[in-house]
N, C-alpha and C positions, 0 to 999 in steps of 0.2 A: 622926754624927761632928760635933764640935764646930767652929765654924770656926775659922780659925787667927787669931789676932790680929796685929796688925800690928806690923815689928819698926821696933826703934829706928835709926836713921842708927848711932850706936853698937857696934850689935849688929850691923848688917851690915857693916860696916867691918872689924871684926873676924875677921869668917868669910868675907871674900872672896879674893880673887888679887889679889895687886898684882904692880905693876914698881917697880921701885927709882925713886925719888923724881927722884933727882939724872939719872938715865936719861929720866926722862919730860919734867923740865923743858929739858936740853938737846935733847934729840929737839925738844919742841915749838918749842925757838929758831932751830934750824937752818931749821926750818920756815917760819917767822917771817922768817929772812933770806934764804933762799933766792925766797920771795915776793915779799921786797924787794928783793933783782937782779933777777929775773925781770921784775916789773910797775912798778919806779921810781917810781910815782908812791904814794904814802904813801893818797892816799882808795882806790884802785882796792886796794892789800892789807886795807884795813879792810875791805872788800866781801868781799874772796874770802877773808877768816879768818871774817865772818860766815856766809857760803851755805856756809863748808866743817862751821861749828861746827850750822847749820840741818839738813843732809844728818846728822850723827852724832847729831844732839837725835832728828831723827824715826826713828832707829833706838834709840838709847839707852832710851829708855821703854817699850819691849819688855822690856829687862833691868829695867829700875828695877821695872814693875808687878812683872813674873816673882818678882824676888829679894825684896820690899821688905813683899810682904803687903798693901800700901795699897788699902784702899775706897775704890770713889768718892768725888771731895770733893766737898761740897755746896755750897762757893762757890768765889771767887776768891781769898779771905782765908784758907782753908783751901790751896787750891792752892798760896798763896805761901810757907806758911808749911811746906810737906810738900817742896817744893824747897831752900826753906833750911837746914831742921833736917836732915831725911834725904836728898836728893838727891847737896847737895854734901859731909854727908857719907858717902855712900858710894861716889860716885867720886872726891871730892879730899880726903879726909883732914882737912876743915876743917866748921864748923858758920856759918852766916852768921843776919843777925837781919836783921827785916823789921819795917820802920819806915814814914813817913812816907806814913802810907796818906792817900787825898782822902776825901770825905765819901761820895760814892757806893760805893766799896771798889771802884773797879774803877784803882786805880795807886794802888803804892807803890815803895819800894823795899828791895830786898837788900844789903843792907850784908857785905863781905868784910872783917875782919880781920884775914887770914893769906892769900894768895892763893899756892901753891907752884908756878904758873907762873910768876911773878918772880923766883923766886931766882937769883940768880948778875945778872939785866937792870938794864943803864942804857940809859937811849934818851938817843942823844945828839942834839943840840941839832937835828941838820937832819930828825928823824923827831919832832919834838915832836906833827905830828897823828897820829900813830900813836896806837893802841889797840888797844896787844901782845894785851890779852886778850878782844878783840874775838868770838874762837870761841867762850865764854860764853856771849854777849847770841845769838849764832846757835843753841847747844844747847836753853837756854830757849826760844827761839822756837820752833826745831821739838818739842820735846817736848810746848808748849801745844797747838801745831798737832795733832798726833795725839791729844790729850785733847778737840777740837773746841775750843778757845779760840786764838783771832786774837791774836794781841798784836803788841807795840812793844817794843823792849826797846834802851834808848841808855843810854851810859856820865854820870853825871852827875860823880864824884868817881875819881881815878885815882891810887895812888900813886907812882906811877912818874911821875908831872905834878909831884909836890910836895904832893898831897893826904895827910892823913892816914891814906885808908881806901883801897879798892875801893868804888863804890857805883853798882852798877847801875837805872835805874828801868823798870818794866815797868806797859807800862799795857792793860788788856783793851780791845779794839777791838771785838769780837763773840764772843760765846757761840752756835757754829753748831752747832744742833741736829742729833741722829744721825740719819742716813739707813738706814735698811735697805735690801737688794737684793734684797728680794722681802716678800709682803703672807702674814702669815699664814693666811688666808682663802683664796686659791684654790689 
């Protein structure tokens, strides 16, 4: 049997389940606000939209490998860029670009041009350290997590700040080699 080739962000998008758009963005605002009665302080909801986005990333990439076809990537520049093209879109209905790589390849960034967690959101002036889409930089983290890559991933450009873009930077921290739980041999 021939292997299967890997499908396009495109093609998976196409063939999945979705929830209606305008449903998933209010769901996630309420979310967002409810966080923020709950915890008052605007750093402590950046935190807990992060570790809630970390906890869905290290299960998410179970379905992304599952659904998506994708081989192992043989770097970090390949990882970022299989996030960007196929990841986000086949769970957000958006395609992002990956730019402003360092010399080593190990941090660039994901640039969002369309981001459909913001529709309908204005942050008003007393939540300006918010970082509505904070659950993001948390998904990516855990989904590297389970691919054995450490990363960092902090908001650089916001457009809900007044920036033109979304642009997240992620930078590899360690590449932790796979452990097996037992030796072939005995």
């Amino acid at each position: 049997m021939a292997p299967v080739a890997p499908r396009s962000g495109d093609a998976i998008f196409a063939n999945i389940e979705r929830v209606n758009a305008e449903l998933f963005t209010l769901t996630y605002g309420a979310i967002v606000r409810q966080l923020l009665t709950d915890l008052e302080e605007v750093e402590e909801v950046n935190k807990q939209l992060d570790q809630m986005g970390y906890n869905i990333g290290i299960r998410l990439i179970d379905e992304f490998l599952a659904k998506s076809n994708v081989s192992r990537c043989v770097d970090f520049r390949e990882t970022a860029d299989v996030i960007a093209k196929v990841g986000f879109k086949m769970f957000l209905g958006v395609t992002a670009s990956v730019t402003n790589w360092d010399a080593e390849g190990t941090c660039c960034s994901i640039v969002l041009e369309d981001n459909p967690l913001v529709d309908f959101v204005e942050l008003p002036d007393n939540y300006q350290g918010l970082y509505y889409c904070n659950i993001l930089s948390g998904v990516i983290r855990g989904a590297l997590d389970m691919v054995s890559m450490k990363a960092e991933v902090t908001w650089l450009r916001d457009a809900l700040r007044g920036d033109d873009v979304f642009e997240l930077q992620v930078k590899l921290l360690k590449q932790v080699p796979e452990e097996y739980p037992y030796k072939d041999d005995e």
